[in-house]
C-alpha positions in Angstrom: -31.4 -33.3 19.3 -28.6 -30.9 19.2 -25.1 -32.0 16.8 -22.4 -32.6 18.5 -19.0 -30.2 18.1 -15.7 -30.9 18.3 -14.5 -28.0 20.7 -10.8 -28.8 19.0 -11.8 -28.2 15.1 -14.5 -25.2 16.1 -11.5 -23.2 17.9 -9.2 -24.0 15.0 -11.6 -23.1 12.3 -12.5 -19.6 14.4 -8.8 -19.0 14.4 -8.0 -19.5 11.0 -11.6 -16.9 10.3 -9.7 -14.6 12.7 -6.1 -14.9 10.4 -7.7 -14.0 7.3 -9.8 -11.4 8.1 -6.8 -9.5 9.5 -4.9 -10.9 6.1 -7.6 -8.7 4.2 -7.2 -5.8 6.4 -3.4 -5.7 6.1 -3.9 -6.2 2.7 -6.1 -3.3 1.9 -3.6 -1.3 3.7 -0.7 -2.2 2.9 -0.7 -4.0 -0.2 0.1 -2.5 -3.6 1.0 -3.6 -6.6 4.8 -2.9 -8.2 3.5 -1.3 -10.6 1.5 0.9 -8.9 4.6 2.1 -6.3 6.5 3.0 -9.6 3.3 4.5 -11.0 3.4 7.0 -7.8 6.6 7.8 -7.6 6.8 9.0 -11.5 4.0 10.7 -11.0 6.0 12.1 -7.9 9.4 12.9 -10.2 6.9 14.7 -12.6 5.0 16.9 -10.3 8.7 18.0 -8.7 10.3 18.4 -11.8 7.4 21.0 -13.0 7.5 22.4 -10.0 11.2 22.8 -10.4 11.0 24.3 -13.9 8.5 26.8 -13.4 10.3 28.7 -10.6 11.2 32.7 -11.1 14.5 32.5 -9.1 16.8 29.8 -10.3 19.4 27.6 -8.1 22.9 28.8 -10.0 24.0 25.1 -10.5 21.5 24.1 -12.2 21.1 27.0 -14.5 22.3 26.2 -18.2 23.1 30.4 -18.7 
């Protein structure tokens, strides 16, 4: 004999499946730590900042000479 199945709790459970499968896919994409946003945009600053230093022709406001 088959079990019986609430038609109420099987829709509800399917929709809370549904919510947190797209929770884990909007958190893999979107989610990121504090730490590593200020981790990327140092390692942003640097980059420019070398970048900056090592060109031939220099801006005249920002030249110390």
């Amino acid at each position: 004999m088959a079990d019986i199945v609430n038609l109420r709790q099987f829709k509800k459970q399917k929709a809370r499946a549904e919510r947190e499968t797209l929770a884990d896919r909007n958190r893999a994409l979107h989610g990121r730590t504090n730490a590593e946003k200020q981790r990327d945009q140092l390692t942003s600053e640097r980059a420019d900042k070398f970048v900056d230093d090592h060109r031939r022709e220099r801006d005249p406001e920002k030249s110390d000479r």
